[in-house]
Backbone bond lengths (Angstrom), bond angles and torsions (degrees), N, CA, C in turn:
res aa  C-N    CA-C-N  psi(-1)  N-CA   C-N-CA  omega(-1)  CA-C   N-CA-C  phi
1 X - - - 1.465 - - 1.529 111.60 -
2 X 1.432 114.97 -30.66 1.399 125.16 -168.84 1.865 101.62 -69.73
3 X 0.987 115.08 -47.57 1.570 131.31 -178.25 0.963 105.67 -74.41
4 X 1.668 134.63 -34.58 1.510 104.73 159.61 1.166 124.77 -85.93
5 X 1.497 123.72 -8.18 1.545 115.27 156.45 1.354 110.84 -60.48
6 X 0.925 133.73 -34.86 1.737 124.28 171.45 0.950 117.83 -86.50
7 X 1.319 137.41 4.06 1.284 134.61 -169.29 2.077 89.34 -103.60
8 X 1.236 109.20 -33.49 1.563 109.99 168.18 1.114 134.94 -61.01
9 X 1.374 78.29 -24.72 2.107 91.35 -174.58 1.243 116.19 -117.34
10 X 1.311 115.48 8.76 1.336 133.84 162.87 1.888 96.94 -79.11
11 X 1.219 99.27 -38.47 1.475 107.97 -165.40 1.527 104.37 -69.21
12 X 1.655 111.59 -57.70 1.044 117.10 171.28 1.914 144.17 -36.24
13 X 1.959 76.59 -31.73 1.635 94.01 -160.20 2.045 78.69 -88.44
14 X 0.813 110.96 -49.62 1.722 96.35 166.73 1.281 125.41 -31.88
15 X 1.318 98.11 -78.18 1.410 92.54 -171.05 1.493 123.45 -62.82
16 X 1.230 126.46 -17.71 1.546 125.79 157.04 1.044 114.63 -69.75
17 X 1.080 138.79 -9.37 1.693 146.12 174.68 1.073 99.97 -90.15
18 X 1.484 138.68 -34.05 1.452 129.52 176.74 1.378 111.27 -79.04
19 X 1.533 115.83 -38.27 1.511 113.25 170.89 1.428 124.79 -71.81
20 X 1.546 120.32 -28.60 1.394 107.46 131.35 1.523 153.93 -16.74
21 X 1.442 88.10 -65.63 1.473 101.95 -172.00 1.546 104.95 -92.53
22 X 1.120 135.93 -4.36 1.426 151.39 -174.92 1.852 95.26 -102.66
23 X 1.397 125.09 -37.84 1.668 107.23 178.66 1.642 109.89 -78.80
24 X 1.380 100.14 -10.58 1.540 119.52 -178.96 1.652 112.86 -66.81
25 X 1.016 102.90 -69.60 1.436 141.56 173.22 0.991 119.38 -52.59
26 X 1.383 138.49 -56.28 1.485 135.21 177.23 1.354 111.85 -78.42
27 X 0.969 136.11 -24.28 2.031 121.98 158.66 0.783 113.01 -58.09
28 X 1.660 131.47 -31.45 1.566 130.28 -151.41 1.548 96.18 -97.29
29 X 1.701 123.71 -39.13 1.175 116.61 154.94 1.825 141.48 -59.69
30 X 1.468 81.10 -14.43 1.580 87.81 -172.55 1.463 90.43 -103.10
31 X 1.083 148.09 -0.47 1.506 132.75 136.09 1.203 139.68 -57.14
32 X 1.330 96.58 -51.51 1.650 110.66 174.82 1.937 96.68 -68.09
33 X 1.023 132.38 -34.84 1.832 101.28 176.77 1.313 102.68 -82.56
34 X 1.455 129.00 -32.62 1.493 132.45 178.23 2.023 98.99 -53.74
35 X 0.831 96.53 -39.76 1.704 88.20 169.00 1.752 132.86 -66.65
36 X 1.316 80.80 -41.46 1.513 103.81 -163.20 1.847 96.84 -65.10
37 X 1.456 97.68 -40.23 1.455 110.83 -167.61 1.708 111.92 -75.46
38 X 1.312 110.86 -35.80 1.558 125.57 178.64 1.347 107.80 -51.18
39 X 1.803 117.08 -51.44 1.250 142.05 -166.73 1.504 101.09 -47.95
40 X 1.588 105.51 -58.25 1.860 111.51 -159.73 1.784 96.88 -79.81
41 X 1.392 103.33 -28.65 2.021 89.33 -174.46 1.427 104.59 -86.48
42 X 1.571 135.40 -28.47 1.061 133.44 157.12 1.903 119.64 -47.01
43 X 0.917 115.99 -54.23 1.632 117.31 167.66 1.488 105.12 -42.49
44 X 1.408 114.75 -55.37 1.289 113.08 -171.93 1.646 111.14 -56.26
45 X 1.121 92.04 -32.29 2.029 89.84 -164.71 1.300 84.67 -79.97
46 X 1.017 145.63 -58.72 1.876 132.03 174.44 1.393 99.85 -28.91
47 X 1.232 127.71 -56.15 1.521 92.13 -158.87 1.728 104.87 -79.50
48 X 1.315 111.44 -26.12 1.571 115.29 168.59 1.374 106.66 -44.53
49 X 1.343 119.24 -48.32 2.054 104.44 177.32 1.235 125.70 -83.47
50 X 1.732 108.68 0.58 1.229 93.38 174.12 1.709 108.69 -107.32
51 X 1.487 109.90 5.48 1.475 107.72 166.80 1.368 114.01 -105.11
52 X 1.175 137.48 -5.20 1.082 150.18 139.32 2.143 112.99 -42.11
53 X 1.557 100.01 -59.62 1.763 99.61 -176.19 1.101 77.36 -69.87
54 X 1.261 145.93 -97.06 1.591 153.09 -154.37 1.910 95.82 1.71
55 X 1.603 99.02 -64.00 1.396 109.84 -161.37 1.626 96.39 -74.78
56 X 0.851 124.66 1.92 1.862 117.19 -179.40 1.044 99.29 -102.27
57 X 1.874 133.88 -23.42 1.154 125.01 -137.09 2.018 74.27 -97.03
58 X 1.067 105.32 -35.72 1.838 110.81 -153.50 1.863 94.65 -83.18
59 X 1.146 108.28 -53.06 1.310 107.78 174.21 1.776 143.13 -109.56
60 X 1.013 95.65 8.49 1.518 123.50 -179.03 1.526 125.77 53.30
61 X 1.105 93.17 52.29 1.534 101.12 179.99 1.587 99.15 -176.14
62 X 1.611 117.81 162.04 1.166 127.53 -171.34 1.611 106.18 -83.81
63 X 1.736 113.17 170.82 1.616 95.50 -176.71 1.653 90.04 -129.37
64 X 1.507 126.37 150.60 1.286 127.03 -153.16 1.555 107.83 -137.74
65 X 1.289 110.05 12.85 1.701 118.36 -163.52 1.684 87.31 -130.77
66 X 1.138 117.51 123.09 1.873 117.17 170.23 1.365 113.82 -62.03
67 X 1.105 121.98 -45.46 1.663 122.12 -176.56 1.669 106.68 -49.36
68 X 1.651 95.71 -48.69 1.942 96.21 -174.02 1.187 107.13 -62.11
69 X 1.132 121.35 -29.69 1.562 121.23 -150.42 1.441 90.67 -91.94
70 X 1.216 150.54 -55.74 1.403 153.82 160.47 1.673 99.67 -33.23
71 X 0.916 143.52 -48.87 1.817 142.11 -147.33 1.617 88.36 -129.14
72 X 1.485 113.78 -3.35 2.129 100.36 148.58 1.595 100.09 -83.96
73 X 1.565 118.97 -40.86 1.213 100.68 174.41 1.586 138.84 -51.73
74 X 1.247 81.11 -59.39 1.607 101.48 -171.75 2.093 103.94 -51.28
75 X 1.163 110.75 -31.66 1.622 113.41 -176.65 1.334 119.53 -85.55
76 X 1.607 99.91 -48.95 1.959 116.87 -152.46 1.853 99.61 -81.31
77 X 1.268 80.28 135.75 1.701 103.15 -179.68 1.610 101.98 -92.13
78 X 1.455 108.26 163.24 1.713 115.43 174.97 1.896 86.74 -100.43
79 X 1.223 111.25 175.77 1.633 127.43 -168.92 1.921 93.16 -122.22
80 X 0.967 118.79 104.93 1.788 111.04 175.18 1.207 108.88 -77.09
81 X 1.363 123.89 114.54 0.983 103.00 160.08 1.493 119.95 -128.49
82 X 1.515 142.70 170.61 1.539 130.48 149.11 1.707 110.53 -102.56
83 X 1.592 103.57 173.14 0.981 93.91 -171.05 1.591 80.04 -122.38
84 X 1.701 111.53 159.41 1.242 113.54 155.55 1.415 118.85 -145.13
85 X 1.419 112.11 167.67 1.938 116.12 -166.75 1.991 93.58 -88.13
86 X 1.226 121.97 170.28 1.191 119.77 -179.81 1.537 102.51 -178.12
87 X 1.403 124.01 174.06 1.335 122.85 -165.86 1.651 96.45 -133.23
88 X 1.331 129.66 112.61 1.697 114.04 149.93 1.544 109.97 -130.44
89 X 1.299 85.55 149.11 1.728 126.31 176.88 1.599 82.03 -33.56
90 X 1.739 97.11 132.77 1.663 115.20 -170.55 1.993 96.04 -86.60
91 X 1.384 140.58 70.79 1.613 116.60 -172.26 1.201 113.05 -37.32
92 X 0.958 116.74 -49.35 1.566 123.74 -133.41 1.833 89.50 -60.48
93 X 1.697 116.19 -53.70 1.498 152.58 176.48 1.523 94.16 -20.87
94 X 2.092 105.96 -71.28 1.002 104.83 -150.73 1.766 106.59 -77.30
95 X 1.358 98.57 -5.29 2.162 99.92 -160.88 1.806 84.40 -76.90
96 X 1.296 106.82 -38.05 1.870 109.05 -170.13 1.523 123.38 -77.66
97 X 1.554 102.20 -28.41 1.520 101.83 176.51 1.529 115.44 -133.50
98 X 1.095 102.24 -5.94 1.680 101.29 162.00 1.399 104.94 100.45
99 X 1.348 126.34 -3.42 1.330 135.61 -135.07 1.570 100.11 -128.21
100 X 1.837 124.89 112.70 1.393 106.77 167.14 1.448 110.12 -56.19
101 X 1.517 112.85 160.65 1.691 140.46 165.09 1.415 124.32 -152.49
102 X 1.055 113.63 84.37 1.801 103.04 171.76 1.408 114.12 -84.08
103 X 1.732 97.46 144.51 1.139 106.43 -168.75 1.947 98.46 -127.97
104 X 1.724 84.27 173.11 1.590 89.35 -164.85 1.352 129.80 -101.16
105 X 1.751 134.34 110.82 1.411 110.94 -148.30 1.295 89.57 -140.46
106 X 1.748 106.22 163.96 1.837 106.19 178.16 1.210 118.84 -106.10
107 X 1.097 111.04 140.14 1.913 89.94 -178.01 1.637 87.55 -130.02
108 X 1.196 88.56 169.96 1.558 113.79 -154.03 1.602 99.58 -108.81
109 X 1.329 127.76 111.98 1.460 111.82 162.92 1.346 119.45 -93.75
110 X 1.459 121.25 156.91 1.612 129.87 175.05 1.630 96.27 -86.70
111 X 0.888 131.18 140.78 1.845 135.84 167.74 1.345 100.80 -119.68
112 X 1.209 116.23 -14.95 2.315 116.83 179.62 1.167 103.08 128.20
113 X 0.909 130.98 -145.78 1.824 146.41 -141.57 1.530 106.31 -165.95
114 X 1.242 100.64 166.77 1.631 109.84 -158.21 2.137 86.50 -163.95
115 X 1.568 85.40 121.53 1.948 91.83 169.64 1.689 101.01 -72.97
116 X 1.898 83.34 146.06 1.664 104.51 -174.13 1.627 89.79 -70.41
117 X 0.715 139.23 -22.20 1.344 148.85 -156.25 1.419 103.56 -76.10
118 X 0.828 124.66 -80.92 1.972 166.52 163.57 1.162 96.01 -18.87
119 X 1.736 120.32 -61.52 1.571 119.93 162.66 1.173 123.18 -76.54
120 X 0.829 135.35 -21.83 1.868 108.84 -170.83 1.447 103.00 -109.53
121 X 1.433 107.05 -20.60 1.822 103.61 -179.90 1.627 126.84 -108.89
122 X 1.392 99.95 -24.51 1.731 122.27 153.36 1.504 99.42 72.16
123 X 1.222 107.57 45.50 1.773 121.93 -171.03 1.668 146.00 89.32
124 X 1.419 69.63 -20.63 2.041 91.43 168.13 1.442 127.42 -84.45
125 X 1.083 86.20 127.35 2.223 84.14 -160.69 1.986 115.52 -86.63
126 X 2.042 99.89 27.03 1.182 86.96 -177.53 1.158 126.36 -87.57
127 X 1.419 112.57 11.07 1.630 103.32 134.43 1.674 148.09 1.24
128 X 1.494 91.06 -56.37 1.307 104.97 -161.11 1.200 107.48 -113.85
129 X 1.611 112.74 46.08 1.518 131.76 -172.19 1.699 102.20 -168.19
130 X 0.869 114.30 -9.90 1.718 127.52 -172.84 1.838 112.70 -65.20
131 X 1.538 97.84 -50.83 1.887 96.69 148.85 1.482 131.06 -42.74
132 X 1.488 126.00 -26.54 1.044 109.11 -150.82 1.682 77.70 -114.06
133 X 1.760 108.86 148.38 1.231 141.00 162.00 1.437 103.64 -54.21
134 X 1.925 92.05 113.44 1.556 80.83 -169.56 1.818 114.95 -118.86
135 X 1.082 100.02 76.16 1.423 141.70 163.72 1.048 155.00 -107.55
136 X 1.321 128.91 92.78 1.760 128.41 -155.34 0.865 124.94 -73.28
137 X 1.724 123.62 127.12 1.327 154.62 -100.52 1.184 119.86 -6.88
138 X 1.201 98.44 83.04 2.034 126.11 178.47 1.947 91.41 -146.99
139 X 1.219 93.27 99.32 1.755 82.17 162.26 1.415 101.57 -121.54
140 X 1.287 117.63 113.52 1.342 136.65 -175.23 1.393 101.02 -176.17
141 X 1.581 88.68 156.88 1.574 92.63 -173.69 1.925 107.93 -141.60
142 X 1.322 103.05 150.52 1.844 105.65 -165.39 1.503 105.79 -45.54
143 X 1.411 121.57 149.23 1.247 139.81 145.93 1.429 119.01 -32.59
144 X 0.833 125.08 56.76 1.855 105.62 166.07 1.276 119.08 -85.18
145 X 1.506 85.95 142.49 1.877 110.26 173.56 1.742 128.12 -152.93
146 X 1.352 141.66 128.21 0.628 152.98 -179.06 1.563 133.73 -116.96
147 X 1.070 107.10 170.85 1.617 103.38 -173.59 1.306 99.68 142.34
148 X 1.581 99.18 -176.51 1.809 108.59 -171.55 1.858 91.09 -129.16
149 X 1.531 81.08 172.78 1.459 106.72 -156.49 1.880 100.63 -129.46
150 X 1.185 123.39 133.37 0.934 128.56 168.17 1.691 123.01 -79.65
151 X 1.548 114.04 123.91 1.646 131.23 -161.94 1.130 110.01 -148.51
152 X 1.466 114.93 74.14 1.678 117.53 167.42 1.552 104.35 92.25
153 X 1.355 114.94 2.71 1.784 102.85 -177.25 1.492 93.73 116.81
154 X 0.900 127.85 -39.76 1.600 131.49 177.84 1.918 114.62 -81.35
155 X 1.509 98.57 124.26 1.475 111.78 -173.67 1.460 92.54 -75.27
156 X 1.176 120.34 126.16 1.931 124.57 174.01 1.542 86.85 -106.04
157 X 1.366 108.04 141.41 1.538 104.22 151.08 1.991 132.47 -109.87
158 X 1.131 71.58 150.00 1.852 82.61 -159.05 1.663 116.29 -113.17
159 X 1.389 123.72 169.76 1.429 120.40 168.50 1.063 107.97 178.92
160 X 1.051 118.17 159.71 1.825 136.56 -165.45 1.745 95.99 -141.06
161 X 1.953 106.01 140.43 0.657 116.12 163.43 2.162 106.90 -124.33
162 X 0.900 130.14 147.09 1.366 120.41 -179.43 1.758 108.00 -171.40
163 X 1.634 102.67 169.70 1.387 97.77 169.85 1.688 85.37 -168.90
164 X 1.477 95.69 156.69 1.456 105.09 -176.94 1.142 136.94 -89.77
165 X 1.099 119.95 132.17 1.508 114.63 -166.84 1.371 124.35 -64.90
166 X 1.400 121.84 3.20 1.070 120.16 159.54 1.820 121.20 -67.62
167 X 1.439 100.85 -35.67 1.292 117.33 -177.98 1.517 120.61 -74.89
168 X 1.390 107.14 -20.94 1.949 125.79 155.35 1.304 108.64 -67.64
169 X 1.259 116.62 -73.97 1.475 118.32 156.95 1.603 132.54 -6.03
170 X 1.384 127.02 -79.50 0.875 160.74 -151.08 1.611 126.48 1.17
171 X 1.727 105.40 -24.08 0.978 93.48 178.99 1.546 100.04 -134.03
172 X 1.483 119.20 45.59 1.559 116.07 164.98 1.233 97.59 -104.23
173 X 1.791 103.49 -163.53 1.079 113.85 -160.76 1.825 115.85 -80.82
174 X 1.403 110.08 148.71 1.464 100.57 -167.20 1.529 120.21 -77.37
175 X 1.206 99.52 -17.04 1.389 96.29 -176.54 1.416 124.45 -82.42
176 X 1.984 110.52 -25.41 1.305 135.85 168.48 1.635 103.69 -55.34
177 X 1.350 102.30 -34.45 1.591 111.73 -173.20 1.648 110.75 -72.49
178 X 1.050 93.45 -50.59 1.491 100.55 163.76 1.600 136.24 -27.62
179 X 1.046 89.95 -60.58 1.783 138.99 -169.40 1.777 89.19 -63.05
180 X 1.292 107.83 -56.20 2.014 116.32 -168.57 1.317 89.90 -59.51
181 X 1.397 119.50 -64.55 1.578 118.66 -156.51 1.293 102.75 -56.46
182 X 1.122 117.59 -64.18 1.669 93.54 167.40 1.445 154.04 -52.51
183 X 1.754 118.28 -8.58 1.184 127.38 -164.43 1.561 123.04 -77.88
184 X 1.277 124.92 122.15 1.067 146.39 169.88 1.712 126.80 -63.76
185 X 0.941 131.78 81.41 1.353 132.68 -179.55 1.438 138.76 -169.84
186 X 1.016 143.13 146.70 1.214 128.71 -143.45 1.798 105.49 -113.22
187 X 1.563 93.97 21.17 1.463 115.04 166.09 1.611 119.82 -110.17
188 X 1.331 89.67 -8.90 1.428 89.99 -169.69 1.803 111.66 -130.28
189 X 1.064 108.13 165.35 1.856 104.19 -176.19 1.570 94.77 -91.19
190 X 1.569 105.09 122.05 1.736 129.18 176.69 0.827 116.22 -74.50
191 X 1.419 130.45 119.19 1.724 129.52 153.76 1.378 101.34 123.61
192 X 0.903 105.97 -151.92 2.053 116.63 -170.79 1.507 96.78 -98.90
193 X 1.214 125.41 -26.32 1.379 113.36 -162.60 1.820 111.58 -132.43
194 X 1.415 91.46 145.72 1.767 106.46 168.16 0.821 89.51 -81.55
195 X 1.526 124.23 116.63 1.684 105.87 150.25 2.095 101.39 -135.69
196 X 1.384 96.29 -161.32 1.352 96.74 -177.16 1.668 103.88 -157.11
197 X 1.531 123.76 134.50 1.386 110.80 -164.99 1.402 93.20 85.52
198 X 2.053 93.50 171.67 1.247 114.88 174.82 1.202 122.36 -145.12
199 X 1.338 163.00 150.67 1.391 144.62 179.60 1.913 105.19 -106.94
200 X 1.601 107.43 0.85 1.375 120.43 -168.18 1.788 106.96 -105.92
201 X 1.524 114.22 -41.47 1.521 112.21 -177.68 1.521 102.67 -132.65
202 X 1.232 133.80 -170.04 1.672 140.43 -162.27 1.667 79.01 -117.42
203 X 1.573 98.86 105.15 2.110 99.88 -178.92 1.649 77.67 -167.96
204 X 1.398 97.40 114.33 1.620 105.00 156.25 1.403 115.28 -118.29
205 X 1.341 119.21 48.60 1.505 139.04 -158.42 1.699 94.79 -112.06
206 X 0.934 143.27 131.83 1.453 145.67 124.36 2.066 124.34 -28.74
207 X 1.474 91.38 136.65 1.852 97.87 -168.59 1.715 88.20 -85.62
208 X 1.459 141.06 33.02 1.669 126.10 174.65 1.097 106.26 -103.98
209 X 0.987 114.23 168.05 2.044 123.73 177.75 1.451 85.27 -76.50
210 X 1.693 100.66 -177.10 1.417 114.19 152.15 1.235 150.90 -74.56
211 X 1.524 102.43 -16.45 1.266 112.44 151.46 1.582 139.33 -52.38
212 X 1.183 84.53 0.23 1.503 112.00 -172.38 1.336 113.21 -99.41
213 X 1.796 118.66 -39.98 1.372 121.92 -171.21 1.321 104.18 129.03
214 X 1.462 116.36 140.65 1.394 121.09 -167.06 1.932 100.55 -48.03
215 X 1.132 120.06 144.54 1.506 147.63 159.60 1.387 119.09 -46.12
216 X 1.651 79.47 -75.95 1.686 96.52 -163.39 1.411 104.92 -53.34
């Protein structure tokens, strides 16, 4: 009788030692892939904002459809230009008062064009994979949206790219999952979603710390 009382509480003292070491253990694991995973969909949304400005810079407005935004890359050229200061004879000055005046103006030179392509991706076409959540067995792909925003009378244009961390996640634990979407800190990415941009204020900044990679 004595040996199976210890043989129970041998059992016992186990298995509370595993649930121990298992409430221990599984945050510390579910960080380290919650990291690992932030890292590769965060890269992606970098290159999403910088083909996104690319596309504001060439056409002045954000692009909100993936196909365009892939085949603005692949086509649209940048415009080179410099700028320089210069002086001409004021007419208007001399027809009204008789009087030379030079005045001071900038003019803009063209030097050629440069592929959107060529710059921001430097030959690598992952571009045209940069939508998709890039996480194994996650087939989903970021939220995009675009449009403008009203600021004083002036249409700004804006866009958000994001996806939720539940959907990075997907197959840890739910309650750990839980726990992220809510977390508050200025170490960690806030709210339910990675995203980058906004469709609410003029912010083409990323919601990650720095540990993550510059923001802005």
């Amino acid at each position: 009788m004595k040996l199976v009382i210890q043989l129970v509480l041998w059992i016992v003292i186990i298995f509370l030692g595993y649930l121990v070491f298992n409430s221990i253990y599984e945050p510390i694991k579910f960080n380290e892939v919650k990291e690992a995973r932030y890292a590769k969909v965060i890269e992606n949304l970098k290159d999403i904002r910088d083909a996104e400005l690319a596309h504001r810079t060439v056409t002045g407005e954000f692009e909100g459809d993936w196909d365009n935004l892939v085949r603005f890359i692949d086509t649209a050229q940048f415009t080179l230009t410099q700028r320089r200061d210069t002086t001409v004879m004021d007419e208007e000055y001399r027809k009204t008062y008789g009087v030379d005046r030079r005045i001071e103006i900038v003019v803009i030179d063209t030097l050629g064009y440069k592929s959107v392509k060529d710059s921001l991706f430097k030959g690598s076409d992952r571009y045209k994979t940069m939508m998709n959540v890039p996480i194994k067995g996650v087939d989903a792909q970021f939220q995009l949206d675009a449009g403008t925003i009203d600021k004083s009378g002036n249409k700004i244009p804006v866009f958000e790219a994001k996806v939720a961390k539940k959907v990075i996640l997907f197959d840890q634990d739910s309650d750990l999952i839980n726990q992220e979407e809510e977390v508050v800190s200025v170490d960690n990415v806030n709210g339910p979603f990675i995203s980058v941009g906004s469709m609410d204020e003029v912010n083409t900044s990323g919601n990650w710390p720095l540990k993550y990679g510059d923001a802005e």
